[in-house]
C-alpha angles and dihedrals in degrees: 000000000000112000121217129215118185113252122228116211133203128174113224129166131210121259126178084346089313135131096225118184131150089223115117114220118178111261114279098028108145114213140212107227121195124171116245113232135157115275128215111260115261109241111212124192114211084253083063098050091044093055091039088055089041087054096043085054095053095049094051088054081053098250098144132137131212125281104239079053081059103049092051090060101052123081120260 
């Protein structure tokens, strides 16, 4: 089973070789830094978009399969 913790973001720049935010995390939080940079658009063919609202739908009427289920039937 994969457990799930909810995930706090903050946004934060670099200044003199400094991560700079105005957000407040307890002492000793470690955080998980990724660069923000702009991503490619996502081209979706009508097909895509079909199957994407099919499986939000399932979801919502609570048809949904485990995660580690998941994992094995996408490519590698």
């Amino acid at each position: 089973m994969v457990s799930y913790a909810p995930m706090r973001t903050a946004r934060a720049k670099v200044v003199n070789g400094k991560v700079v935010t105005r957000a407040k995390f307890p002492e000793g939080t470690k955080l998980l830094l990724g660069v923000d940079e702009p991503q490619p658009e996502l081209e979706l063919d009508e097909e895509d978009v079909t199957a994407i609202r099919r499986a939000r739908a399932s979801i919502r009427a609570g048809r949904k399969i485990p995660m580690d289920r998941l994992m094995k039937l996408l490519p590698t």
